[in-house]
C-alpha positions as CSV (number, residue, x, y, z in Angstrom):
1,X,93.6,102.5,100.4
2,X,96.7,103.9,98.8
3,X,98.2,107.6,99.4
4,X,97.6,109.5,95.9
5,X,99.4,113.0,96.9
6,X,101.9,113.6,99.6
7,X,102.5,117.8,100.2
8,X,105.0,118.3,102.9
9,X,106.8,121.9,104.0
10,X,109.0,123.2,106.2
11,X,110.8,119.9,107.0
12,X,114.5,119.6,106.8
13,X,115.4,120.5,103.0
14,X,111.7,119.7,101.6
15,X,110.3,123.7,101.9
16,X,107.5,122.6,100.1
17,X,107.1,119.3,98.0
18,X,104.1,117.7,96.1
19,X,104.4,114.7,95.1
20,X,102.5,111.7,93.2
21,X,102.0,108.4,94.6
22,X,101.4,105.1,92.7
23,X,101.0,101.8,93.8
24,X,105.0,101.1,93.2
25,X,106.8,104.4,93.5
26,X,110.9,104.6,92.7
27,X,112.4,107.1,94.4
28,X,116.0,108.6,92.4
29,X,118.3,110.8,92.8
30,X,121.7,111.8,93.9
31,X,122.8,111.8,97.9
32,X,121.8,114.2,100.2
33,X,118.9,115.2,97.8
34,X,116.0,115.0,100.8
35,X,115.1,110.9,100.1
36,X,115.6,109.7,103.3
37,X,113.4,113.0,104.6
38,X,110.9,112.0,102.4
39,X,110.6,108.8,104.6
40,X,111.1,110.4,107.5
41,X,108.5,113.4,106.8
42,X,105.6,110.0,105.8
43,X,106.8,107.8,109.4
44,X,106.4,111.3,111.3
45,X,102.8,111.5,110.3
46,X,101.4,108.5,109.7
47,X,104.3,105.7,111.1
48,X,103.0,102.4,112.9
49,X,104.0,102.2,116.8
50,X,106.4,105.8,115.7
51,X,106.3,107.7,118.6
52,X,108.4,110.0,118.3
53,X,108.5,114.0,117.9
54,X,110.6,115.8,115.8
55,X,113.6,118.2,116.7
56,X,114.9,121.5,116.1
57,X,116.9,119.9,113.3
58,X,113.9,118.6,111.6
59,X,112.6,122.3,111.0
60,X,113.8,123.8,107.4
61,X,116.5,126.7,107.9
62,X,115.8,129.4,105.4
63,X,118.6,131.3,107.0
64,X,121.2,129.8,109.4
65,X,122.4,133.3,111.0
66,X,119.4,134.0,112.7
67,X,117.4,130.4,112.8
68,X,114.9,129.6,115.7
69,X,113.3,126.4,115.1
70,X,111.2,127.6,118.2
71,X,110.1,130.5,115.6
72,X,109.5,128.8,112.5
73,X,106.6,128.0,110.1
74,X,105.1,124.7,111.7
75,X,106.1,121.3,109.8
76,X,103.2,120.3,107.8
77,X,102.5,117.0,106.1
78,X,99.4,116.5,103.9
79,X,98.4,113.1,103.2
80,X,95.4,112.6,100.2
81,X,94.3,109.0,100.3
82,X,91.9,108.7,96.9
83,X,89.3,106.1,95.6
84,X,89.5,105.4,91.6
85,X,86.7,104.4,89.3
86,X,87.6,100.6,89.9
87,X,88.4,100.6,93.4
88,X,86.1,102.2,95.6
89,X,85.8,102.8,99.3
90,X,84.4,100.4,101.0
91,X,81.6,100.4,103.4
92,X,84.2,100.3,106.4
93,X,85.8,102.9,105.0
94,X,82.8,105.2,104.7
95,X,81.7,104.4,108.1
96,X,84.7,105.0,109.7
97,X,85.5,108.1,108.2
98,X,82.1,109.5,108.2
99,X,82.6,112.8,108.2
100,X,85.8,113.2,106.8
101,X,85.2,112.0,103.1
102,X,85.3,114.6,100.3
103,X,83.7,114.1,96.9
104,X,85.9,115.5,93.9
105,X,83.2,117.2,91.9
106,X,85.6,117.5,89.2
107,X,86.4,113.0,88.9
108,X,83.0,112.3,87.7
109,X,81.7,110.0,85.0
110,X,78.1,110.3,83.8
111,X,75.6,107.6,86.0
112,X,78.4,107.4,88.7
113,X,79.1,108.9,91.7
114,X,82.3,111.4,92.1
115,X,85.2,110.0,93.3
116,X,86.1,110.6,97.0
117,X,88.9,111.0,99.2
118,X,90.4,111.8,102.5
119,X,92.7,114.6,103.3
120,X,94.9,113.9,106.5
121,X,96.9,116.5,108.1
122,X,100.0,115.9,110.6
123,X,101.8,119.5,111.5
124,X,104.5,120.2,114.6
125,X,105.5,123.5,115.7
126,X,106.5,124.5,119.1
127,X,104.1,125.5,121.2
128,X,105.7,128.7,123.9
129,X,103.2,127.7,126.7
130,X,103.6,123.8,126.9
131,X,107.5,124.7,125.8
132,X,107.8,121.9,123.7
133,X,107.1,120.8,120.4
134,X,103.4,119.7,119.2
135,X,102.1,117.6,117.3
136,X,98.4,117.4,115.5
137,X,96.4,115.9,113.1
138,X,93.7,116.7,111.4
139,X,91.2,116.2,108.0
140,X,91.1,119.0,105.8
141,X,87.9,119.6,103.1
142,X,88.3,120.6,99.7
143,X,89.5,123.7,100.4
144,X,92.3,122.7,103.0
145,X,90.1,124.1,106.1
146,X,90.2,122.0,108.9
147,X,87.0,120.2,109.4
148,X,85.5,120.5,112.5
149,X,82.0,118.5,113.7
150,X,80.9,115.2,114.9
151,X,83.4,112.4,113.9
152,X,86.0,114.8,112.6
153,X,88.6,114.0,114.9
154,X,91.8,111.7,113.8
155,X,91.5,108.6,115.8
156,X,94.7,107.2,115.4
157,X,94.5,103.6,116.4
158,X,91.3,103.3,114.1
159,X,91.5,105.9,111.3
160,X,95.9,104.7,111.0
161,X,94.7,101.4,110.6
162,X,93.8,101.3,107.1
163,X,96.9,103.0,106.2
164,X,100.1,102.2,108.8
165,X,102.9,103.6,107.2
166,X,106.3,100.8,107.9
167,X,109.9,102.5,107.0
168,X,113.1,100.0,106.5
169,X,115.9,102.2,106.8
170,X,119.2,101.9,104.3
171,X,120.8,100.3,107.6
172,X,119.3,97.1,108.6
173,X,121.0,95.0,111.0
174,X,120.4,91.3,111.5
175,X,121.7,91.0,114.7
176,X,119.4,93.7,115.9
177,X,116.3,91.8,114.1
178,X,116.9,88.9,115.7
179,X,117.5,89.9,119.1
180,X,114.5,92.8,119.6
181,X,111.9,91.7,120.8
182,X,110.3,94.8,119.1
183,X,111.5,94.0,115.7
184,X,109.4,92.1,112.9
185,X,111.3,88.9,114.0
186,X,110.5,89.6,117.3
187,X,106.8,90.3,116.9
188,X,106.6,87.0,115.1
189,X,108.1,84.7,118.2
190,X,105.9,86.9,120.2
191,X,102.6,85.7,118.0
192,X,103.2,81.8,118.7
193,X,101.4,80.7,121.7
194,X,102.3,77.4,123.9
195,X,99.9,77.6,126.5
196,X,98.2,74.6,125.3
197,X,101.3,72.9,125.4
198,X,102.7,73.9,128.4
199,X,102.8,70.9,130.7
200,X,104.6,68.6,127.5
201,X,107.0,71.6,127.5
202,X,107.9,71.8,130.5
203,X,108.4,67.7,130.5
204,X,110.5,67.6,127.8
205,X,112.7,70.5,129.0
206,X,113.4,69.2,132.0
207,X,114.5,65.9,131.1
208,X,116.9,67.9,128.7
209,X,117.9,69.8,131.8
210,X,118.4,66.2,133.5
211,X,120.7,65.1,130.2
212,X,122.7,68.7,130.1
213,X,123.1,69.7,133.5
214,X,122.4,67.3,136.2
215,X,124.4,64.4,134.8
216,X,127.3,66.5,134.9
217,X,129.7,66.5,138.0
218,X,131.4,69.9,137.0
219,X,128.2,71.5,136.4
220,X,126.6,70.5,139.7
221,X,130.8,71.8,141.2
222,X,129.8,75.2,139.5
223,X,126.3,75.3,141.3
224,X,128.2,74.7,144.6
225,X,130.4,77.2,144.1
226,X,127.8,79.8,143.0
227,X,126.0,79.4,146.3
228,X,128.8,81.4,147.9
229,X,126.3,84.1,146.7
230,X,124.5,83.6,150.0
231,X,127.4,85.4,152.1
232,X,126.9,88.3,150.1
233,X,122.9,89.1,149.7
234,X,119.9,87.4,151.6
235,X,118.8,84.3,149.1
236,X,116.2,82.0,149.6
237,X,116.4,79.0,152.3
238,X,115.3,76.5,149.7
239,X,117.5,73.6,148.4
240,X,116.9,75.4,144.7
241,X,117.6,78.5,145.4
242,X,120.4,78.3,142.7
243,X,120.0,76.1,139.7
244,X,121.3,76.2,136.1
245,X,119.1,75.6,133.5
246,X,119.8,75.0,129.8
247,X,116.3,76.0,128.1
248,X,113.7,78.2,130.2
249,X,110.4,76.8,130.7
250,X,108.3,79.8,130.8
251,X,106.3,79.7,127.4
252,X,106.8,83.3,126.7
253,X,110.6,82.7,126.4
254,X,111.0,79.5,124.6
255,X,111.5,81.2,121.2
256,X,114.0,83.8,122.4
257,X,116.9,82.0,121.0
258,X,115.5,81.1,118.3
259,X,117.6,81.6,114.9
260,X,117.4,81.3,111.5
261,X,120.3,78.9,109.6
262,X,120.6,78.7,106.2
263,X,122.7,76.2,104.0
264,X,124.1,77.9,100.5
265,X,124.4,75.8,97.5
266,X,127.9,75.9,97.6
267,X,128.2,75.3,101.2
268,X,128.6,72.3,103.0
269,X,126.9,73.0,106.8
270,X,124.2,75.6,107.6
271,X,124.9,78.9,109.4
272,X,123.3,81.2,111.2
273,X,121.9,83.8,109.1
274,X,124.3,86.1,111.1
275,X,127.4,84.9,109.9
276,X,126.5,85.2,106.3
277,X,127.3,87.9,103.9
278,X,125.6,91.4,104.4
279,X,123.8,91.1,101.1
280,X,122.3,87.4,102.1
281,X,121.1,89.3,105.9
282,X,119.6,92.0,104.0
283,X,117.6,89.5,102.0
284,X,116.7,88.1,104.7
285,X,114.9,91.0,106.8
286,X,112.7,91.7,103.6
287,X,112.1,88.4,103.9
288,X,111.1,88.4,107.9
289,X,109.5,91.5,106.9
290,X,107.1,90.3,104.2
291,X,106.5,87.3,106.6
292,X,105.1,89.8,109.3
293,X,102.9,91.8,107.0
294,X,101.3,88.7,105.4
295,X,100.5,86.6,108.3
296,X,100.3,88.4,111.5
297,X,99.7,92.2,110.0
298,X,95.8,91.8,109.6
299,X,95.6,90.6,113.3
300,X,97.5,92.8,115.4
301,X,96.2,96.0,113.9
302,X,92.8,94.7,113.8
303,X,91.5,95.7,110.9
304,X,91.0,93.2,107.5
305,X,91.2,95.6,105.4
306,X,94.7,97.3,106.4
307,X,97.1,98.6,103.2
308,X,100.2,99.1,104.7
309,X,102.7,101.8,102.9
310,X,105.9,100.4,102.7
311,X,108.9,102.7,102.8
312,X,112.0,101.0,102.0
313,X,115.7,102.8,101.3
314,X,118.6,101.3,98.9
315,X,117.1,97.6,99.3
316,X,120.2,96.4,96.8
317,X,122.7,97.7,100.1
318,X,125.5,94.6,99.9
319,X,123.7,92.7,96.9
320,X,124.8,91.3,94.1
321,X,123.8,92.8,90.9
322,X,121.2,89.8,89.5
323,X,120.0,89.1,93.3
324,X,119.0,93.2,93.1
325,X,116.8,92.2,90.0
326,X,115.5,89.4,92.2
327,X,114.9,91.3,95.5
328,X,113.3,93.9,93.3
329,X,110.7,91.9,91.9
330,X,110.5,90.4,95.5
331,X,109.5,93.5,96.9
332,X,107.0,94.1,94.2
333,X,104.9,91.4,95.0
334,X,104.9,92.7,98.6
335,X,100.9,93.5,99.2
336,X,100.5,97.2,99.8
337,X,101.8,100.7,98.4
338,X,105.7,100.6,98.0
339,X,107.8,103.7,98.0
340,X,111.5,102.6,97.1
341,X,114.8,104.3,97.0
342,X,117.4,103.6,94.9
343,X,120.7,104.0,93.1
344,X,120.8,100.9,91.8
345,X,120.6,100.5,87.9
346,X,119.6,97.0,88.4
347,X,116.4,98.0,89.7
348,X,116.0,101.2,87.6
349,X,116.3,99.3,84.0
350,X,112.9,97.0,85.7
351,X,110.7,99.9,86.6
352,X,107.9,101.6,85.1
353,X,109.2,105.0,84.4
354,X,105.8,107.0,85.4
355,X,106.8,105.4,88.9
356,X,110.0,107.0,89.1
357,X,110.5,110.5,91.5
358,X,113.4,112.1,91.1
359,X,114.6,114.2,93.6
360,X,117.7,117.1,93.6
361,X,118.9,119.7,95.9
362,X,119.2,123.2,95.0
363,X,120.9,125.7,97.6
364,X,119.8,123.8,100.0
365,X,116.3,122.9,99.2
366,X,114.7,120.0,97.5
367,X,113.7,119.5,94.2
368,X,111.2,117.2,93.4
369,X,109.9,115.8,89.4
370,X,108.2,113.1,88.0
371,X,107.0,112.2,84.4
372,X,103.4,113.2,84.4
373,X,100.8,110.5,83.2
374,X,99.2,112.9,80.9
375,X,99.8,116.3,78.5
376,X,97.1,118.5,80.3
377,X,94.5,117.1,82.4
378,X,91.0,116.5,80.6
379,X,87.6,115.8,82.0
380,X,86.3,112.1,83.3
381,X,84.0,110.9,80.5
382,X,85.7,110.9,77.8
383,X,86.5,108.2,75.4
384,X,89.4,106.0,76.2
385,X,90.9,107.3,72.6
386,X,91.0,110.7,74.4
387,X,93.2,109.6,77.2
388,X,95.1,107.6,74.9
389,X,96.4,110.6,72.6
390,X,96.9,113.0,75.9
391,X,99.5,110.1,77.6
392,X,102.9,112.1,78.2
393,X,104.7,108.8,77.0
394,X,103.2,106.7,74.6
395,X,103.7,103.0,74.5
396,X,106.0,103.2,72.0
397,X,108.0,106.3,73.8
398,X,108.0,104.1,76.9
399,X,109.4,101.4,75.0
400,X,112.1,103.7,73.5
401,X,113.3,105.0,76.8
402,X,113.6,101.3,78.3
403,X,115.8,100.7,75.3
404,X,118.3,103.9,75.6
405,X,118.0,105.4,79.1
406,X,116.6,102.6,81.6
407,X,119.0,99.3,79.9
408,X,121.7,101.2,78.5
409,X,122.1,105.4,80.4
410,X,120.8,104.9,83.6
411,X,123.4,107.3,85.2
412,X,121.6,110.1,83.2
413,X,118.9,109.7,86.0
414,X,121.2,110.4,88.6
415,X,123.7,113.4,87.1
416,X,123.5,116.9,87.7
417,X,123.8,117.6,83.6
418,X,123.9,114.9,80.9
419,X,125.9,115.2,77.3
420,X,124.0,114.0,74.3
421,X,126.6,113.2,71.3
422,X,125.8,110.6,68.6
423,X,128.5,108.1,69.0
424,X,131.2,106.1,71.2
425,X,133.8,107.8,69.9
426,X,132.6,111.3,71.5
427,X,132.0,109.9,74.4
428,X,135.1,108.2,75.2
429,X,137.1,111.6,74.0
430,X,135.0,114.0,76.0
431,X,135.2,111.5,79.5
432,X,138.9,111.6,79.3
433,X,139.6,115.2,78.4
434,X,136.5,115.9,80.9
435,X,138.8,114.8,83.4
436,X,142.0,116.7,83.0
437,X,140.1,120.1,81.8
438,X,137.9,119.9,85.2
439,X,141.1,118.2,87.2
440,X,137.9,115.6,88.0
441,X,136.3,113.2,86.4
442,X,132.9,113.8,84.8
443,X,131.1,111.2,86.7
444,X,132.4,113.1,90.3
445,X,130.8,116.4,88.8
446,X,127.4,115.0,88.2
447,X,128.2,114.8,84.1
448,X,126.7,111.9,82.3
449,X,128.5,111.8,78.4
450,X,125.3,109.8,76.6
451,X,125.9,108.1,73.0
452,X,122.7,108.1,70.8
453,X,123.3,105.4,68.4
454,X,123.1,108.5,65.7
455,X,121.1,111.5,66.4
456,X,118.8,109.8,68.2
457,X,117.9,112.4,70.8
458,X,113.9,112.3,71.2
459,X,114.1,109.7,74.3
460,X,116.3,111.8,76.3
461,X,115.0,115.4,74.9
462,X,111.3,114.1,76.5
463,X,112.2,113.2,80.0
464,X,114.3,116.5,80.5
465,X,111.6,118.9,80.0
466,X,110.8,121.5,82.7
467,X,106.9,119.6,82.6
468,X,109.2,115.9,83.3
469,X,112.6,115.7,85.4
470,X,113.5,119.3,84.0
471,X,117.2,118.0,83.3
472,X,119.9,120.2,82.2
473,X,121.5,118.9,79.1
474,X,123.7,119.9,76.1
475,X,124.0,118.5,72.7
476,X,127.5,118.0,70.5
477,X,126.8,117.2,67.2
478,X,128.3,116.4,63.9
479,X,128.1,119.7,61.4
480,X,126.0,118.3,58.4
481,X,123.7,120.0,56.8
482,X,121.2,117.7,57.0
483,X,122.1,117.0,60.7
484,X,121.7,120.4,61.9
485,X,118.2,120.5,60.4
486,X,117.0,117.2,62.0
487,X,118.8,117.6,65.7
488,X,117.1,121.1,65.8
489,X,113.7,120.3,64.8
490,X,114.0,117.4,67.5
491,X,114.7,119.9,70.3
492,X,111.4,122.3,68.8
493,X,109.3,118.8,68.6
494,X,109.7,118.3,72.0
495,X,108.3,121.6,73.0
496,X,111.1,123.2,73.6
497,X,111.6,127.1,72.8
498,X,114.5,128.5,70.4
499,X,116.5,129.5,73.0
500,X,117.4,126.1,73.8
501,X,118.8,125.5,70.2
502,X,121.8,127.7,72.6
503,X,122.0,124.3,74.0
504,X,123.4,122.6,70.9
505,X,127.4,122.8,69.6
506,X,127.5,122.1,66.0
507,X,131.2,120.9,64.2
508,X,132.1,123.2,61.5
509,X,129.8,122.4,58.3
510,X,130.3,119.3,56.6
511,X,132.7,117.9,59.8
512,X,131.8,114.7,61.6
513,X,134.0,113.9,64.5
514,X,136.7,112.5,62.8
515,X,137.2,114.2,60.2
516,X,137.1,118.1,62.5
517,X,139.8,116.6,64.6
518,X,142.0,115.6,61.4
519,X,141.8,118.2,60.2
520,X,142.5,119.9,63.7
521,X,145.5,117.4,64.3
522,X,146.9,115.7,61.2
523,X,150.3,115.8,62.2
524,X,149.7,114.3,65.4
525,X,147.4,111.4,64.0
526,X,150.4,110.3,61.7
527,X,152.5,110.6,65.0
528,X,149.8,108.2,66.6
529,X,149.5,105.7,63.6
530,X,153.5,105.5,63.4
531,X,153.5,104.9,67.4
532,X,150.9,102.5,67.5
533,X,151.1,100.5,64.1
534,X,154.5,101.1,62.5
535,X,156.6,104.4,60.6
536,X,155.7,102.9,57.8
537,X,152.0,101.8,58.4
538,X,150.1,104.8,56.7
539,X,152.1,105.3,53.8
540,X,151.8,101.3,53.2
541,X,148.2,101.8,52.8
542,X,148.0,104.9,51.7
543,X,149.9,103.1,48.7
544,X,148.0,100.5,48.7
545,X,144.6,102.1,48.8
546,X,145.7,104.4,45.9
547,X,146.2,101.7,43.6
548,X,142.6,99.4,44.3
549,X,140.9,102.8,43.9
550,X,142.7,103.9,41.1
551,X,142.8,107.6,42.6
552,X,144.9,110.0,44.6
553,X,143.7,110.1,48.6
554,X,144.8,113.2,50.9
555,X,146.9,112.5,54.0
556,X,143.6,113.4,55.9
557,X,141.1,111.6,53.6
558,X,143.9,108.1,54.3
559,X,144.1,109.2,57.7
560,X,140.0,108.8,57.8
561,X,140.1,105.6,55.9
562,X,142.5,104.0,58.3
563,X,140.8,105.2,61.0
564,X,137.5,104.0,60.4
565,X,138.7,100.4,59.3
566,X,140.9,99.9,62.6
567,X,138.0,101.5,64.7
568,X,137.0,104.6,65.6
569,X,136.5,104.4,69.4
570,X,140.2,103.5,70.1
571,X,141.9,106.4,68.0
572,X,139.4,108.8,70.2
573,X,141.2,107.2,73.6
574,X,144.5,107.8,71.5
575,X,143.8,111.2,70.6
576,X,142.7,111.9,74.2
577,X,145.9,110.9,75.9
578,X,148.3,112.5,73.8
579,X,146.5,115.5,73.9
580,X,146.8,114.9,77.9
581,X,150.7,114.1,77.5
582,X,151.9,116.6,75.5
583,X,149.7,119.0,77.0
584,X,148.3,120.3,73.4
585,X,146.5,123.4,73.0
586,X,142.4,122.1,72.4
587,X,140.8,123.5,69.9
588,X,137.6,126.6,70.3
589,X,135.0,124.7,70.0
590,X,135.7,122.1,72.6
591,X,136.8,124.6,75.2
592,X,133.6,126.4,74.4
593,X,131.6,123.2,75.4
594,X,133.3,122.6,78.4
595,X,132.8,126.3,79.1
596,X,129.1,125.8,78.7
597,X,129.2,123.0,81.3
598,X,131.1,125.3,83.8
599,X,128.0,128.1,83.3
600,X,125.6,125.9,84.1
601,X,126.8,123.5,87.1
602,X,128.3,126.9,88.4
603,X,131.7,125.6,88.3
């Protein structure tokens, strides 16, 4: 039983949040967007062994002048935990949360029944005549009314069960795993029993307590010594009253020193898993982790048919790049719903992009999108066709956006505003001018500069719609005819209205970007040739190219020609740091763009 919708309000920055869940679920976004709420907000209402209440600081501050957490709108969480077509409650389920079950009257298909589900409601607000903070939960009906009755109550150890939400935070330490007995390590020493064994123990220990301690004359000198405790505090009158003792033969604490080594291939002697890299102990607790859930989950909560929600933060913290491809598809096959965090483009470029959630904060409130399934919903019972043509992203969309955004742009899933121009030669120019103009560099500001291989803008123009991640973006593009008329109907095909052709700079007619900045700065390219290649370098082959052509070439038709067969990306870097050296005046048009930018991060 997976959660299907989470609505949360009134906690820390998330005012009020829906969101979609999945089976896998990638959670995106820049820092201090509401992520790790997100977590927090789930563990609050529905966390295994998570006793804890929340604060004043937990509250959301709408205004911080005249804030009273003790006066605000109550926290409230709403978890909806739904059935599909193929993957129905069982009978457990309907007995145990007889009741409680609603029937959407709107998911049917003709011969079956509706599809049902259960609404769960954690809220806290403080409560003046207890004076403290309170905590309930409830089931909601269709209409978000509590539901009151025989069997309505949340039982939490029974109705939790089938759901127990567990949250690995960004910072996991090894130490700490190790050494808690509370911890998943912990909880799996705990699970081994000895009784049976118990005598055979407690033979072979002390024989090893005979080998260790007994045999040795300092040892048995310390012993002496210690029973100078006696003048001091009242101690037993028996001959053992102090002993030293190298393993404990109490069966419930043979396994507390028990650690995991591991030998590295390039290593010659096995370490303690503590004394390894940070990246290798973080492997390590997903690893303890997925241990727990698959062999001693099922049993402790009692209940064979538990699904446990997995929250997990930045799990590539310390890893190397392929290992976070690795420890990715490791956490996939974990058994249960997974909600991930991430800034890692490693695991971005491997997901599914209907499973990623992008979060952003706005003055101080969170912003949630995702890429919805479908175009508009549509009744159950229609042909698969149907559902086929309404998908948001097609196949070969999906396929597209793998290729241009998830292998190759990934930072556009993280910035505050993304560039669209159609090569590397824009890019480059605009990163390093970016970053005097702004006295910052793009990347600090949020800015992602995107090449399109061309005008290839249809991938990115789709996920940044207002119905998607609702992305700011801009477009520079060349000034063809042709060009203008194809980036524009691009921006109308994707549903977007003519005010957002504002969003688009077009080069003066007939100008790519070489030939515009020529133009702009022929004197300074023949500076740049002559610097870089020779005094003589241009006139060489302006000569030369002349005579194999058998006609006369302008300075800024040669300039063009030797630019494009020396490459274009590295005159754009040249153009770009003499512009920055000799502090040259930039020309409209590029001012203008940055200007745009300014308007619309509110720089």
């Amino acid at each position: 039983m997976y959660i299907s919708k989470v609505s949360i309000k009134n906690f820390r920055s998330l005012k009020n949040v829906t969101v979609k869940l999945n089976e896998t679920n990638i959670i995106i976004g820049p820092n201090n967007a509401g992520k790790t709420s997100f977590f927090e907000a789930i563990n609050f209402a529905i966390g295994w062994n998570f006793n804890r209440t929340p604060e004043e600081d937990d509250f959301y501050v709408e205004c911080n002048q005249n804030f009273d957490p003790k006066k605000s709108e109550p926290i409230e969480i709403i978890l909806e935990l739904r059935e599909g077509f193929n993957d129905r409650f069982s009978e457990n389920i309907e007995d145990d949360f007889q009741g409680v079950i609603q029937f959407d009257e709107d998911a049917v298909k003709e011969g079956l029944e509706p599809i049902k589900y259960i609404r769960l409601q954690y809220t806290c607000q403080y409560s003046n005549e207890k004076n403290r903070f309170i905590e309930s939960r409830k089931f909601l009906d269709q209409n978000y009314n509590e539901l009151t009755g025989q069997n309505t109550n949340v039982r939490r150890e029974n109705h939790l069960s089938y759901f127990p939400f567990f949250y690995l935070e960004t910072f996991r330490d090894i130490q700490k795993e190790i050494r808690n007995t509370s911890s998943f390590w912990g909880r799996i020493k705990k699970s081994i029993d000895y009784t049976e064994k118990e005598a055979e123990v407690k033979r072979l220990m002390e024989e090893l307590d005979d080998l260790i301690i007994h045999s040795e004359d300092k040892l048995a000198d310390v012993v002496k010594r210690l029973k100078e405790i006696e003048h001091s505090i009242k101690i037993s009158d028996e001959e053992d009253n102090i002993s030293l003792a190298a393993f404990s033969t109490r069966t419930w604490e043979l396994l507390d020193g028990l650690k995991i080594f591991l030998k590295t291939a390039d290593s010659n002697i096995s370490l303690p898993i503590e004394k390894h890299g940070m990246g290798t102990q973080n492997i390590a607790i997903f690893t303890i982790f997925n241990t727990y859930l698959d062999l001693l989950l099922p049993n402790i909560i009692e209940n064979e048919e538990v699904t446990p929600i997995i929250g997990i933060e930045e799990p590539e913290a310390h890893i190397y790049p392929h290992s976070q491809r690795a420890i990715f598809e490791q956490l996939t096959q974990i058994n249960g719903q997974k909600i991930i965090s991430t800034h890692s483009p490693y695991i971005v470029d491997q997901a599914n992009i209907n499973d990623f959630i992008l979060f952003r904060a706005m003055n101080g409130e969170t912003k949630i999108n995702q890429v919805p399934l479908h175009k508009k919903p549509l009744p159950y019972g229609l042909s698969d066709i149907a559902y086929e043509k309404n998908l948001f992203l097609s196949q070969e969309d999906i396929h597209t956006l793998k290729r241009y955004i998830q292998f190759k742009n990934t930072e556009l899933l993280f910035s505050s505003l993304f560039l669209l121009c159609e090569g590397d030669s824009e890019k480059i120019f605009f990163e390093i001018i970016g970053k005097s103009y702004f006295k910052q560099s793009l990347g600090r500001l949020g800015i992602s500069v995107v090449s399109c291989d061309g005008k290839n803008y249809n991938p990115f123009l789709n996920i940044a719609r207002k119905d998607a991640f609702n992305l700011p973006w801009l477009i520079f593009s060349d000034g063809e005819e042709d060009t203008r008329d194809e980036v524009q109907n691009q921006v109308l095909n994707n549903e977007y209205d003519e005010t957002y052709l504002d969003n688009i700079t077009f080069l003066p007619s007939g100008d790519d970007f070489e030939s515009f900045f020529i133009r702009e700065y022929t004197s300074i390219y023949e500076e740049i040739i002559a610097e870089k290649f020779g005094e003589t370098r241009l006139a060489n082959y302006k000569q030369n190219q002349e005579k194999q052509n058998g006609k006369t070439f302008s300075t800024e038709e040669i300039i063009n020609k030797f630019i494009g067969k020396k490459r274009k990306t590295i005159f754009a870097e040249y153009l770009a740091e003499y512009i920055i050296k000799y502090e040259v005046d930039l020309p409209n048009i590029i001012k203008d763009q940055f200007e745009k930018i300014k308007t619309i991060l509110n720089l």
